[in-house]
N, C-alpha and C positions, 0 to 999 in steps of 0.2 A: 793141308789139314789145319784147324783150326777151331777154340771151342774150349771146352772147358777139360781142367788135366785135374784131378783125383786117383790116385792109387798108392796103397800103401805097399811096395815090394816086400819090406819085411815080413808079411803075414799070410801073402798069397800066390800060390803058382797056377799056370796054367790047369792044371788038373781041378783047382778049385772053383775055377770060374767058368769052368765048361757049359756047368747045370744053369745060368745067368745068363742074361745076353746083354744088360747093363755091364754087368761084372767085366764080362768080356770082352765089352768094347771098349771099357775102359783101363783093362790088362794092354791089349792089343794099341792105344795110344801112349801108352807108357813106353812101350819097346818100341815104336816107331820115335818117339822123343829120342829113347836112347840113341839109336843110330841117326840122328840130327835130322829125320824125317817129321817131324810134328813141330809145328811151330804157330806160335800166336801173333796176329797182326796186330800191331797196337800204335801205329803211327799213320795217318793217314798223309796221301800224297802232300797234301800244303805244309801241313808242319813240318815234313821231312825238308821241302823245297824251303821253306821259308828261316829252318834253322840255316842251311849252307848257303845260300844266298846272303842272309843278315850276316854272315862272317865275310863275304867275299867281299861286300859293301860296305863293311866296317871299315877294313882294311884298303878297299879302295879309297874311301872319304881320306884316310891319314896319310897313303902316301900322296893324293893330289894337294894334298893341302902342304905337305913337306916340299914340296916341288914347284907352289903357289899354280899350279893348272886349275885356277879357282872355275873355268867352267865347264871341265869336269865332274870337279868337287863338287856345284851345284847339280848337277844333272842325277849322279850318283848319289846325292843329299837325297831328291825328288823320289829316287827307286825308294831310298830308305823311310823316307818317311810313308810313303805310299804302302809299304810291308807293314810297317809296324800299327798301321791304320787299320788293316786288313786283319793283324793278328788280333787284334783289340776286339775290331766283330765278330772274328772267328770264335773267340773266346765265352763269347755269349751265343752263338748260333751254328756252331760247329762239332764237329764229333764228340763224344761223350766226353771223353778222357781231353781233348783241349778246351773245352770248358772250363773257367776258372771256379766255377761252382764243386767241380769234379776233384778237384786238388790243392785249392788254398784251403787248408787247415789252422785250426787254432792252437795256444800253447800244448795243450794236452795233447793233441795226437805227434804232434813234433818233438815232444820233452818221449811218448810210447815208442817211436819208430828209433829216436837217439838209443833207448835203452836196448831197442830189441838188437842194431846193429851193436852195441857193446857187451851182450850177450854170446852175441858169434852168429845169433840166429834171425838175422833182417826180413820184416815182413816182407810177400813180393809186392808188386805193383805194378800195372799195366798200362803206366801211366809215369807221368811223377812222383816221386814217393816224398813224404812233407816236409824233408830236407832241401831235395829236389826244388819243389817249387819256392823256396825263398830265395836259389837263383834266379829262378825264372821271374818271380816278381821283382828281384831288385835290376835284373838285366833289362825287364822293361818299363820300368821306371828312370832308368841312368841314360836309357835310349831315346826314351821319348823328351825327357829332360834336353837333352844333348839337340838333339831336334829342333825343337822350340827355343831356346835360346841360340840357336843358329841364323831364325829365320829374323830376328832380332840385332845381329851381328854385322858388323861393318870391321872391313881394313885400314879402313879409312884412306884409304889410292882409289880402290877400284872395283872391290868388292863390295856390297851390301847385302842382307836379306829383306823379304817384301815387306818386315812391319818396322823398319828401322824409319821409317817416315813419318813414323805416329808417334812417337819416343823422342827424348831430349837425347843429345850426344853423348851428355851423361849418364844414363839409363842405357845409351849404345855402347857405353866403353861397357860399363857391367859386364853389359849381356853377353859381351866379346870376350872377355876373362873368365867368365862361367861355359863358355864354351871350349875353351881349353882346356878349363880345370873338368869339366865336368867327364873329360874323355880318357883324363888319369883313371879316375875310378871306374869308367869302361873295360880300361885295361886290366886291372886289377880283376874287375869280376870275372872275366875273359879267363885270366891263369888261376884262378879258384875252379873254376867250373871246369878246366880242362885236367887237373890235378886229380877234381874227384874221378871223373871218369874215366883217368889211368888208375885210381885206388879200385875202382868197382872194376875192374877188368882185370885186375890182379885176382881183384875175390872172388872171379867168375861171370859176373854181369857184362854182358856183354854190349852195354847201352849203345857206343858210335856205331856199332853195326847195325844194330837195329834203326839206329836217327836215317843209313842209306835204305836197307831194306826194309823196313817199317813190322818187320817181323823178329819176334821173340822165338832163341832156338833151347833158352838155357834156365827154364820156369821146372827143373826138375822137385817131384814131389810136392810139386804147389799147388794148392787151390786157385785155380785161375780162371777167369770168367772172359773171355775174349770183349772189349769196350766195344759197342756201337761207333761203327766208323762212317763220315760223310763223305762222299765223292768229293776229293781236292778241288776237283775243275769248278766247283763251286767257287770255291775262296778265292782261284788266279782268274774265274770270270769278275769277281765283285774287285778285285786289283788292278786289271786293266785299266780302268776308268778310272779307280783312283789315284792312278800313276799318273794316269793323260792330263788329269786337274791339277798334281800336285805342279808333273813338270811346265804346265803353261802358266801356273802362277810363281814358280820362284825363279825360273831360266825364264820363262818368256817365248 
């Protein structure tokens, strides 16, 4: 089930909603919420796939790189960057709610969502709420950073990336120091963003469940409108190819 959840418990019982068949149906998704039957989908396939992947290839990139398996490291570079490329179009041509239109907010709605969570009473969202997406924009901004000064990057042994040939060796060291620093602050967003999502899970929100399941079970007394979702296979069809370009231009 899925769809929009409205009902005020306090004011109404079954007996009152008999005469109504809105009423009703909308008494009758409230008690199926209650017993964890009603739930809203609000992730579609790619984004689910593309959050736990972009972790498992974060971490891939760090320990090949701790261990110098530099042609691993590039290969797993190639997935990453090939994701982060995909999440970028997705963002403009993808389900409602991963749309960046859909949830970058200006100071005002981020200064109303801070007060309403200091209230006790946080609006919901079906989506990222405007706290939310300033991880998500600085995550993929430190990502793609992180990226692009890789492909810039040289060990100067044995390693290079493909535009380190267009660039002075000086502009190569740069690019090579910003690529390490730039992975500190990876890290860092990394245990912010995992921090909140142990806060919202204390307060009830139950967000990693939903990043697997892509469904919302815990929207109790919300106004909630289920987001327009696009078939993932869309996004991992448009990644394929751009995995297969990235990895024959930076591995070869």
């Amino acid at each position: 089930m899925s769809g929009k959840i409205h009902y005020n418990k306090a004011n109404e019982t079954l007996p009152d909603v008999m005469g109504n068949a809105d009423s009703l149906i909308t008494f009758l998704q409230y008690n199926a919420l209650n017993r964890g039957e009603w739930t809203v989908k609000i992730w579609d396939g790619f984004i689910r796939g593309y959050h736990w992947l972009q972790l498992v290839l974060i971490g891939g990139c760090w320990w090949t790189a701790e261990e110098a398996e530099m042609g691993w490291h590039m290969t797993l570079a190639a997935c990453l960057g090939a994701l982060w490329i995909t999440r970028i179009l997705w963002g403009f041509i993808g389900s409602e709610n991963a749309r960046f239109t859909s949830f970058i907010k200006g100071p005002g709605a981020i200064r109303q969502y801070a007060a309403s969570i200091l209230s006790g009473k946080p609006t919901n969202h079906t989506g990222h709420n405007p706290m939310g997406a300033l991880m998500v924009v600085a995550l993929l901004l430190v990502i793609g950073m992180q990226w692009v000064s890789g492909l810039f990057a040289t060990d100067e042994i044995f390693t290079e990336g493909p535009l380190v040939q267009y660039v002075s060796a000086e502009t190569a060291t740069t690019f090579s120091q910003l690529h390490h620093l730039i992975f500190n602050f990876i890290i860092g967003f990394v245990v912010i963003h995992v921090l909140a999502v142990i806060v919202y899970r204390i307060k009830g929100e139950r967000l990693a469940e939903a990043m697997v399941s892509g469904k919302r079970k815990d929207m109790v007394d919300a106004d909630v409108t289920a987001p327009k979702l696009k078939n993932g296979l869309i996004a991992w069809a448009m990644f394929l190819p751009i995995w297969g370009g990235c990895y024959y231009w930076i591995v070869g």
